[in-house]
N, C-alpha and C positions, 0 to 999 in steps of 0.2 A: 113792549110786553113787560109787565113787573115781575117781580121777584114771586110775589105769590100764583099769577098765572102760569109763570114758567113750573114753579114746583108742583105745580095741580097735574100741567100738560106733562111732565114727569110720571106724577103719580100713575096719570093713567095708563100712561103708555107700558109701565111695568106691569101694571094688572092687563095688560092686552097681552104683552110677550108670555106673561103664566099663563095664561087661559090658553092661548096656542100653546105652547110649551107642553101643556098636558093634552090635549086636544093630538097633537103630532105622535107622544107617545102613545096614547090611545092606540088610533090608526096603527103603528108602529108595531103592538101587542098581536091586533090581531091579523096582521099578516106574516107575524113570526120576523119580523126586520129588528135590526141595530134599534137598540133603548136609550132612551134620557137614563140617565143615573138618578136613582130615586136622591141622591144627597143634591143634585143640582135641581129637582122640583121642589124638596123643601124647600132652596135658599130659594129657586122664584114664586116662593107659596109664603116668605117669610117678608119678601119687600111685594109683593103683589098680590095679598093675601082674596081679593074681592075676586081677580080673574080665576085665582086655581078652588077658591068653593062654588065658583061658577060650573068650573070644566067637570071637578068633581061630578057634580051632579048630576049635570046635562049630559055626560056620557059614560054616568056608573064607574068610574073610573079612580081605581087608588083608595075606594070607599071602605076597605076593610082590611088596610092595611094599619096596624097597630100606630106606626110611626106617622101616619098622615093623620095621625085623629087630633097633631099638633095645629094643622091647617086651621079648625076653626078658631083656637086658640089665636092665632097669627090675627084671626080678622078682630076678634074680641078686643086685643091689644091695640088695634089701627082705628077702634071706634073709640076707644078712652083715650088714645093720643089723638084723637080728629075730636072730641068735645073739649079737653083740656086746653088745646091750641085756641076753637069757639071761644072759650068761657074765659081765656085769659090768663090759665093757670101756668102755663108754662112760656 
């Protein structure tokens, strides 16, 4: 496996752990149980930015919370760093 597969199969796999990650707290919320700490969903919303606007959505979840409105932010940055890498700029 190369260097660049391995860092893909990385990639994705952070964006799996967010998307559960928020997906657990979800569940979590509404059964009144122990929380993820919102500082440790941004940082897996900041390296995994695709899985947690996924979770986001697909279960209403952290959507109007002032500080996650960084989340799309997170993805915006991961698509100008994924066409710069493309394009050869960096």
């Amino acid at each position: 496996m190369g260097p660049v597969v391995a860092a893909i199969t990385v990639y994705l796999l952070l964006n799996v752990v967010s998307f559960l990650a928020y997906y657990r707290d979800k569940r979590s919320a509404e059964r009144t149980a122990w929380r993820t700490p919102e500082k440790r969903l941004l940082l897996l919303a900041f390296f995994g930015p695709f899985g947690a606007v996924a979770a986001m959505h697909a279960f209403r979840h952290k959507t109007q919370k002032a500080k996650f409105r960084l989340v799309p932010l997170f993805l915006c940055l991961h698509i100008v760093l994924a066409a710069a890498f493309v394009l050869g700029l960096v």
